[in-house]
C-alpha positions as CSV (number, residue, x, y, z in Angstrom):
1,X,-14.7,-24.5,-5.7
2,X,-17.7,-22.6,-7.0
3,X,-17.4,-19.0,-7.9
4,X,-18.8,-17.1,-4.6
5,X,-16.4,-19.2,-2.6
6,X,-13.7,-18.2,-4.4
7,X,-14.1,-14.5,-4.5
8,X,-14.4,-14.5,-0.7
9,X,-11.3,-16.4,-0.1
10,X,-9.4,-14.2,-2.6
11,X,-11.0,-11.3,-1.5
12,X,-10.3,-12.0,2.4
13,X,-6.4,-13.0,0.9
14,X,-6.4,-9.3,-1.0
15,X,-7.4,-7.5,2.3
16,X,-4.8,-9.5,4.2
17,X,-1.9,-8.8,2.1
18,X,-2.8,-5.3,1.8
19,X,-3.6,-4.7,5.8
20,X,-0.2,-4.9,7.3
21,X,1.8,-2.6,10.0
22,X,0.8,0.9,7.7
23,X,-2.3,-0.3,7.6
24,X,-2.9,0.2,11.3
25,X,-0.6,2.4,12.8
26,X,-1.0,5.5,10.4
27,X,-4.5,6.3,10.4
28,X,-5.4,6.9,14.4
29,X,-2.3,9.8,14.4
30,X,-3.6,11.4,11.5
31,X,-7.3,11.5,13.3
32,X,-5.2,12.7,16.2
33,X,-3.8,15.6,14.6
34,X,-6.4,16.3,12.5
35,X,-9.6,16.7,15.5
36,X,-12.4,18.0,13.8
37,X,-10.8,17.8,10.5
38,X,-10.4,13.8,10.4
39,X,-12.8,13.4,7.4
40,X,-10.8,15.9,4.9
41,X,-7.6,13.9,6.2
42,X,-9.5,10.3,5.4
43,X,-11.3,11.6,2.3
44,X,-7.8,12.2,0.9
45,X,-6.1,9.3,2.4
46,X,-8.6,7.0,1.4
47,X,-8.1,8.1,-2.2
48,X,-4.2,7.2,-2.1
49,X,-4.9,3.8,0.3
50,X,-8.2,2.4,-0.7
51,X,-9.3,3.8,-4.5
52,X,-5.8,3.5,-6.0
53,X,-5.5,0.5,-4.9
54,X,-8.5,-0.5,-6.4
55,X,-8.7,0.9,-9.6
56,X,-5.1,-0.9,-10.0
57,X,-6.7,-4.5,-9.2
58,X,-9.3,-3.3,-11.8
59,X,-6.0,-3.0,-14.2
60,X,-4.8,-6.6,-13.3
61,X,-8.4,-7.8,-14.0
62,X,-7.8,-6.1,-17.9
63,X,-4.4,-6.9,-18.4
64,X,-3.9,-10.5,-16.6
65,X,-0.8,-10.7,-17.1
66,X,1.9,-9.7,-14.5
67,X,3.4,-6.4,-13.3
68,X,5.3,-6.1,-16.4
69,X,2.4,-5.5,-18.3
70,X,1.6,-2.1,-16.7
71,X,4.6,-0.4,-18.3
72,X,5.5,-2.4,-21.5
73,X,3.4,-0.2,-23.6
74,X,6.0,2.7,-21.9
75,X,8.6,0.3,-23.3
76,X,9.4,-3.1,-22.1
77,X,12.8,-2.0,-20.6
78,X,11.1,0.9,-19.2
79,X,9.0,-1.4,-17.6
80,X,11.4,-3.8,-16.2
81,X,13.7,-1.7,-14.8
82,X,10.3,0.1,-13.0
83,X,9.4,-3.3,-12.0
84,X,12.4,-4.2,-10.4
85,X,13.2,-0.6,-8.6
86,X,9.4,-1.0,-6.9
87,X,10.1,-4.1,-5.7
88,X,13.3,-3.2,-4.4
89,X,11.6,-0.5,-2.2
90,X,8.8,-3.1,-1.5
91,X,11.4,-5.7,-0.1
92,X,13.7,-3.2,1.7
93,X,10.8,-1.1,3.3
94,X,7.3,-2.2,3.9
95,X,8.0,-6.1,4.2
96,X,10.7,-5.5,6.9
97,X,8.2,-2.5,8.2
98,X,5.6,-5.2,9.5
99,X,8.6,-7.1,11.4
100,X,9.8,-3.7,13.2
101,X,6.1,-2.7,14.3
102,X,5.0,-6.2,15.3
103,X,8.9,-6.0,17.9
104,X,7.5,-2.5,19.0
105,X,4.3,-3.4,20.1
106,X,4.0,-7.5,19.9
107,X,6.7,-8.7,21.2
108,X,9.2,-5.7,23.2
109,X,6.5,-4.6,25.7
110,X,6.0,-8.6,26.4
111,X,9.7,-9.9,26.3
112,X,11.7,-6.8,26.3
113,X,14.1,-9.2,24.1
114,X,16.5,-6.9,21.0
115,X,14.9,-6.3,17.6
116,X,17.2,-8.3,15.7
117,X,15.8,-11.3,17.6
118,X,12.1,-10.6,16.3
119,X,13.4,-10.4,13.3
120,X,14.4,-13.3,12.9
121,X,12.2,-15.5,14.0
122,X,9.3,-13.4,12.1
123,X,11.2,-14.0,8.7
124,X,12.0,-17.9,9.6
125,X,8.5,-18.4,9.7
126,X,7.3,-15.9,6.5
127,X,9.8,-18.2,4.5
128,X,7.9,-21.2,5.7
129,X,4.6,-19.8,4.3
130,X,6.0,-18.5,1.5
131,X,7.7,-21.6,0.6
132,X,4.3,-23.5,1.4
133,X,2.8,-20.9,-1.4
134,X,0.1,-23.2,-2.3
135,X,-1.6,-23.1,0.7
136,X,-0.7,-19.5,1.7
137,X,-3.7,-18.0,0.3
138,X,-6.1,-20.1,1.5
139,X,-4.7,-19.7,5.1
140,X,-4.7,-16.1,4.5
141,X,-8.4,-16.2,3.1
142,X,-9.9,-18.8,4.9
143,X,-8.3,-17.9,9.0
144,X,-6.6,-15.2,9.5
145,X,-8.3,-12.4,7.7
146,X,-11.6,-12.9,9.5
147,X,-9.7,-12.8,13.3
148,X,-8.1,-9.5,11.9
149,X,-11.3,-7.9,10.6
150,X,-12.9,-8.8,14.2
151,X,-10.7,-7.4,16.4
152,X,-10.0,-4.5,14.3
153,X,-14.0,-4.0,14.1
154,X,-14.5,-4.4,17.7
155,X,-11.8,-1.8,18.8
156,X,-13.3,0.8,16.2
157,X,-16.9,0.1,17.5
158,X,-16.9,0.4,20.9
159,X,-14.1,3.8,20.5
160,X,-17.1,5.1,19.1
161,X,-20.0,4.5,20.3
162,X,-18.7,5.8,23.8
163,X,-15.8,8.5,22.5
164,X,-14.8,10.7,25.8
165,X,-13.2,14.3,25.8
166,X,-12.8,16.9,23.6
167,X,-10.9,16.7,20.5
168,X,-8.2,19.3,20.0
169,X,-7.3,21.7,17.5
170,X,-5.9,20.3,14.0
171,X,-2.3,20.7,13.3
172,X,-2.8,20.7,9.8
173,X,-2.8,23.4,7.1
174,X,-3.9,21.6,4.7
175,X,-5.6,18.2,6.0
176,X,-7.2,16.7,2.3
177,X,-3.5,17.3,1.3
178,X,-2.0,16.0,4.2
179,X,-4.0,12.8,4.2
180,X,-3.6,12.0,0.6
181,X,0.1,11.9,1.0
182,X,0.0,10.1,4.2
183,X,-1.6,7.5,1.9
184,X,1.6,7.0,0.1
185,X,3.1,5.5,3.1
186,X,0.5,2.8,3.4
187,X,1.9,1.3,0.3
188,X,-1.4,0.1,-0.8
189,X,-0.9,1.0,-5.1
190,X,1.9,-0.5,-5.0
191,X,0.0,-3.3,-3.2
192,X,-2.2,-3.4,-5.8
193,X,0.3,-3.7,-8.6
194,X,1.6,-6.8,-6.9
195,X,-1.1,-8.3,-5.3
196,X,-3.0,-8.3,-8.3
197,X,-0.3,-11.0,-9.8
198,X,-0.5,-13.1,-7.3
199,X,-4.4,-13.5,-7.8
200,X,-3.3,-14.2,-11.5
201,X,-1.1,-16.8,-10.9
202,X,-3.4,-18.7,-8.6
203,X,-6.3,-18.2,-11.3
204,X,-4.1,-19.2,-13.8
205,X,-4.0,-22.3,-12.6
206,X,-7.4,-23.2,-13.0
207,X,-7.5,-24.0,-16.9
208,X,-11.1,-23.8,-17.2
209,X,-11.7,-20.5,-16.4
210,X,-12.3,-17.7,-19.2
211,X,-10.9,-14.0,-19.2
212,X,-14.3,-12.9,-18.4
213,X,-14.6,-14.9,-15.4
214,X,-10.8,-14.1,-14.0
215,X,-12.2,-10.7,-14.8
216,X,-14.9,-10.3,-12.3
217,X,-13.2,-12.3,-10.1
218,X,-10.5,-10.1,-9.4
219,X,-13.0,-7.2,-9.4
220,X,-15.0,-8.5,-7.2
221,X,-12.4,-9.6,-4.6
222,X,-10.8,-6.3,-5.4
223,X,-14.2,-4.6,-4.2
224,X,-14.1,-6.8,-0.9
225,X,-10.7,-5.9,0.4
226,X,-11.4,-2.4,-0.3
227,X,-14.4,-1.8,1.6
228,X,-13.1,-3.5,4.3
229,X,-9.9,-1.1,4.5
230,X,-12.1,1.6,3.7
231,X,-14.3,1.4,7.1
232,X,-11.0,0.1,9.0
233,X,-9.0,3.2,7.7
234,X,-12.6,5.7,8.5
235,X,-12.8,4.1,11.4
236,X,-9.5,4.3,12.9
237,X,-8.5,7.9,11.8
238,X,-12.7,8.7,13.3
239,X,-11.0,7.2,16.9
240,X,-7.6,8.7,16.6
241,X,-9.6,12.3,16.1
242,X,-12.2,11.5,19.3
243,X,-9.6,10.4,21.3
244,X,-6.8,13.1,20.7
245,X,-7.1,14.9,23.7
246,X,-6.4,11.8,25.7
247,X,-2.6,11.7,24.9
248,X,0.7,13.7,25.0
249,X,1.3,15.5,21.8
250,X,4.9,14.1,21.0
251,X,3.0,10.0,21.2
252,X,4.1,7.8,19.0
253,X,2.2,6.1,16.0
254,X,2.4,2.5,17.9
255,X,1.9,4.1,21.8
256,X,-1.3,5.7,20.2
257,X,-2.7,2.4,18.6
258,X,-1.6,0.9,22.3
259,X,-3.1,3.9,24.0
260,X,-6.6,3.3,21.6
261,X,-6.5,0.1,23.0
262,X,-6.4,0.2,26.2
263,X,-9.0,3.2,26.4
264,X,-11.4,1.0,24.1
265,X,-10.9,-2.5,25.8
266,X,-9.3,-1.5,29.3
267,X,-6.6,-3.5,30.4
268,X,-6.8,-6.7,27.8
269,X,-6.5,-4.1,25.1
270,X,-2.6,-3.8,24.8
271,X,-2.5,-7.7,25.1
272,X,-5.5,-7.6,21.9
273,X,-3.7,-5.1,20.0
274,X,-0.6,-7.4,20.4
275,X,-2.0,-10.6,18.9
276,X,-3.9,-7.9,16.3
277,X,-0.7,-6.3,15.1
278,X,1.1,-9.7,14.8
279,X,-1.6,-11.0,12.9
280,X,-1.9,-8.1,9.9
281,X,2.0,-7.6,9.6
282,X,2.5,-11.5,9.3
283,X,0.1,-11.8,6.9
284,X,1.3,-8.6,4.5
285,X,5.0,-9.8,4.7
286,X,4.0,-12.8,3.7
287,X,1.9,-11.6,0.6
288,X,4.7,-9.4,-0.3
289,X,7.3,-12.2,-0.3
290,X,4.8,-14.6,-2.2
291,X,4.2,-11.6,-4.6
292,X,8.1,-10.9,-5.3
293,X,9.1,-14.8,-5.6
294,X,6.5,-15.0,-8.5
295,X,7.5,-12.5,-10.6
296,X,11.1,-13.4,-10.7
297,X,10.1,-17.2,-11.1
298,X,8.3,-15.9,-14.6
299,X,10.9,-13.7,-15.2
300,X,13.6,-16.7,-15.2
301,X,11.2,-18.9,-17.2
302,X,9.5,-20.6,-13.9
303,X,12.4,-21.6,-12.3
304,X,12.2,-22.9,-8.7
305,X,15.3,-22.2,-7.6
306,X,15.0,-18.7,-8.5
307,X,11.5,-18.7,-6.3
308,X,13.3,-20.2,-3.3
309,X,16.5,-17.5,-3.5
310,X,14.2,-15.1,-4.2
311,X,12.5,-15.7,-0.7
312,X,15.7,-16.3,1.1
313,X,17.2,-12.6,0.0
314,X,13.7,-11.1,0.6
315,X,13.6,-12.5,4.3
316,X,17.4,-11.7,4.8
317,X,16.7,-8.0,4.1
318,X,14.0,-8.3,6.2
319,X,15.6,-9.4,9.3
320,X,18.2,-6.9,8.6
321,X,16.3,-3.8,8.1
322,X,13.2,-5.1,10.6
323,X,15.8,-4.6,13.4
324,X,15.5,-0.7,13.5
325,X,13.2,1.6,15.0
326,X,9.6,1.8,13.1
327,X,10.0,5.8,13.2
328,X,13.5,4.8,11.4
329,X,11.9,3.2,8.2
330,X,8.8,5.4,7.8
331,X,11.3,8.5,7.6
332,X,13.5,6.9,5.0
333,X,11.0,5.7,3.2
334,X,9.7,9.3,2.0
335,X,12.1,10.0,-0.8
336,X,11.2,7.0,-2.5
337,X,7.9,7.1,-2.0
338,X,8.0,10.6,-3.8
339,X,10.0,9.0,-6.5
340,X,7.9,5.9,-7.2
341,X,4.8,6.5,-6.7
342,X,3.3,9.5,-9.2
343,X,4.7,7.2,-12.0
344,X,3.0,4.2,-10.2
345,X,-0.2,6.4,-10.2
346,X,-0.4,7.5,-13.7
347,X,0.5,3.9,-14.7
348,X,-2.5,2.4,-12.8
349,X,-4.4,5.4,-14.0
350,X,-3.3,4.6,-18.0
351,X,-4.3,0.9,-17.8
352,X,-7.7,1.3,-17.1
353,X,-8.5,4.4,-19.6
354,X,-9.9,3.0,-23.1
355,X,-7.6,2.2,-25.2
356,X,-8.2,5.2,-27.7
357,X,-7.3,7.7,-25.0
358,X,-4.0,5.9,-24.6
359,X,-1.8,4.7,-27.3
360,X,2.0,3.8,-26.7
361,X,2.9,7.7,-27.7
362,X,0.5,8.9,-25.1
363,X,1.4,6.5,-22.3
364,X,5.0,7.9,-22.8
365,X,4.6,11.2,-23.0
366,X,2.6,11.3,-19.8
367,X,4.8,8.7,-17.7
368,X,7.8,11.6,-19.3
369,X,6.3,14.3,-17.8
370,X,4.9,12.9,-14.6
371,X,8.8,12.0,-13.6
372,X,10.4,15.0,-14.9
373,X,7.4,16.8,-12.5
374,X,7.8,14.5,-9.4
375,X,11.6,15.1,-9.4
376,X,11.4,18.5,-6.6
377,X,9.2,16.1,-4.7
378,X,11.9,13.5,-4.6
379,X,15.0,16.2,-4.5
380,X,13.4,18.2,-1.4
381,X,14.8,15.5,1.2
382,X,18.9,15.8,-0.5
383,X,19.1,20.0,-1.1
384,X,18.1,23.3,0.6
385,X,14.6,24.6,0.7
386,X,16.1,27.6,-0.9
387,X,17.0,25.9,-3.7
388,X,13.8,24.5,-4.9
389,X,11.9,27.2,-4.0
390,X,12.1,28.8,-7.4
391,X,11.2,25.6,-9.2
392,X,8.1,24.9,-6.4
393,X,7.0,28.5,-6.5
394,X,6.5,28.0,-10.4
395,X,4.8,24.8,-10.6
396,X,1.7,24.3,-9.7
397,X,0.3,22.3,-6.1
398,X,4.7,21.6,-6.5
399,X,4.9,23.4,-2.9
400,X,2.6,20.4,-1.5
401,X,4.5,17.7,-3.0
402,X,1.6,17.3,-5.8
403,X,3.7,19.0,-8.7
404,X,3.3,16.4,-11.1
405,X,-0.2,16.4,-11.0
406,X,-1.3,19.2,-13.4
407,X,1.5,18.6,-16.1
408,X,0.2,14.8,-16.3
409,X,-2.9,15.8,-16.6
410,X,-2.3,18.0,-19.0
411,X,0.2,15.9,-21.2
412,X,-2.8,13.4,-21.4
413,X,-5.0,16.0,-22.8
414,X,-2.6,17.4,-25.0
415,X,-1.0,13.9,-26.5
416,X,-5.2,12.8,-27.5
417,X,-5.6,16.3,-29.2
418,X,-2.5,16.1,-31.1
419,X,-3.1,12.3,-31.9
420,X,-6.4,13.2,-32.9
421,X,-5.6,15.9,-35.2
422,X,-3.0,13.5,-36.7
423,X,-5.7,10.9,-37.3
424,X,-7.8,13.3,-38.8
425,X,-5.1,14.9,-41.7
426,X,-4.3,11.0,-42.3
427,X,-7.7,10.2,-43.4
């Protein structure tokens, strides 16, 4: 396979394990209540969903190793134990996530059949693929990906070329703000971390390619699957914003995507959407199975079996947890989302700074601070307002869940003056 080919067909298999049920049903509501605002929301959002994201495939391309290596120079224990907590959210919240939206749109309006039977039939066949790992990428890369990127295209385009109505005041006080965070729920740097491995592996195989090459590789499918969110996300919050006058203000994040549908294609579009949705969350489930199979099959010295159960207690949770309401799993999944992602952040962040600006003392000082800073974001969903007001009223950007932001920041300019100082008495 020459080298263009292949960084299309990884790059088409990035964008299809990143673009999954987030992916598309959280952009149009925050162009809906954002109106005239939507490009402060999607500035921030896209920062969180799309450069992130990138910058962390950017990482993999350095590092080319798995996820371990993003926190070993924290510790390698450290590291583990983050490694194995993220993919415990991954596999208990966005995997079974695309099952749950894919019921709510796909499959209930169609059959009017119980969740739990979605479920599992939707994991049955994800453990097929992901079983068949070999050939998942180039299904993803070669098929899919391109019917997904048309129809999501064609919905976008003709919203607006011919938007109707006036768009309504935004709810929000703070839309940059609001949009970056909304960004957390997409998943996508966690994505990253993962999906990034999976790229590896498959390189890996090839013997006869150099670190270089695997290097721009990755980059450049990296580059791919982000500018193709990055015009779906614009393009989606853009429609939800045009068209938010068109719907009752309590609608749902799947009714709107329905709703956008339907007003874009007329009566075929609830029936495109369908076949849309089932194909984006199918392929991200599968991606994040694939990606959670592999790294405990290194962990446990490339053992098989370990793959296979692996799969079989990723799809299990999914069927399990795919069976509630998608409203359901978004709203748990905030306090870990708070918790997780500022270290994931700074990690991406760390691994793609030259290597004089961060030695081991410096990548744990900062990953310190930027927990002991993200707690009030995390502990806000467990105690009383009142009881975290005196902590958010004294850190800074803490009172819109971005308290950790400053103090990192500042630990890393801190940790390279002192280091450097140190340097300089030792010589």
């Amino acid at each position: 396979m020459n080298s263009t080919k292949r960084i299309f067909i990884f790059g088409f298999a990035l964008f299809a394990g990143f673009f999954g049920a987030g992916n598309l049903i959280l952009p149009p509501l925050l162009g809906y209540n954002s109106g005239p605002d939507w490009w402060l929301v999607a500035i921030g959002f896209i920062i969180t969903a799309t450069v992130i994201p990138f910058i962390s495939l950017f990482g993999h391309a350095k590092l080319q190793g798995t996820m371990l290596e993003f926190g070993n120079k924290v510790s390698p224990l450290f590291s583990l134990i983050y490694c194995i907590t993220m993919y415990l959210i991954i596999v208990a919240l966005p995997a079974p996530r695309t099952a749950a939206v894919t019921h709510e749109i796909a499959i209930a309006p169609l059959l009017g059949s119980e969740p739990i039977w979605t479920s599992l039939v939707y994991f049955a066949l994800v453990f097929i693929f992901v079983i068949n790992r070999s050939q998942a990428l180039n299904i993803l890369g070669k098929f899919l990906t391109p019917v997904i990127v048309c129809m999501v295209l064609l919905i976008i385009v003709i919203g607006l070329v011919s938007p109707i109505g006036q768009m309504n005041a935004p709810i929000f006080d703070t839309p940059f703000v609001d949009g970056l965070l909304e960004g957390y729920q997409t998943y996508d740097a966690l994505a990253g971390m993962v999906m990034g491995g999976v790229i590896i592996i498959s390189l890996n195989k090839n013997e006869n390619l150099s670190y270089t090459e695997k290097k721009k590789i990755i980059a450049k499918s990296g580059f791919i699957a982000m500018l193709g969110l990055f015009i779906i996300y614009a393009g989606l919050i853009a429609l939800g914003a045009f068209y938010n006058s068109e719907f009752p203000n309590d609608i749902t994040r799947t009714d709107l995507l329905l709703g956008l549908a339907v007003k874009t294609l007329g009566n075929m579009g609830a029936t495109f959407v369908s076949v849309l949705v089932a194909l984006a969350c199918f392929t991200t489930a599968v991606a994040i199975t694939v990606s959670i199979a592999d790294f405990f099959k290194a962990l446990f010295k490339n053992s098989h079996k370990v793959y296979v159960l692996t799969a079989i207690i990723c799809c299990v949770v999914g069927v399990v947890v795919g069976s509630f309401e998608v409203g359901f799993i978004i709203d748990i999944a905030l306090p870990a989302l708070m918790f997780i992602y500022p270290i994931s952040i700074v990690l991406i962040l760390l691994n793609v700074l030259p290597e004089h600006f961060v030695g081991i003392s410096i990548y744990r000082v900062v990953v310190v601070v930027t927990f002991i800073f993200s707690i009030p974001d995390f502990l806000q969903y467990f105690l009383p307002e009142e009881t975290l007001k005196p902590i958010t009223n004294f850190i800074p950007l803490a009172d819109k869940n971005l308290g950790w932001v400053l103090p990192a920041i500042v630990a890393l300019i801190i940790s390279n003056v002192l280091t450097s100082s140190k340097k300089s008495l030792d010589s």
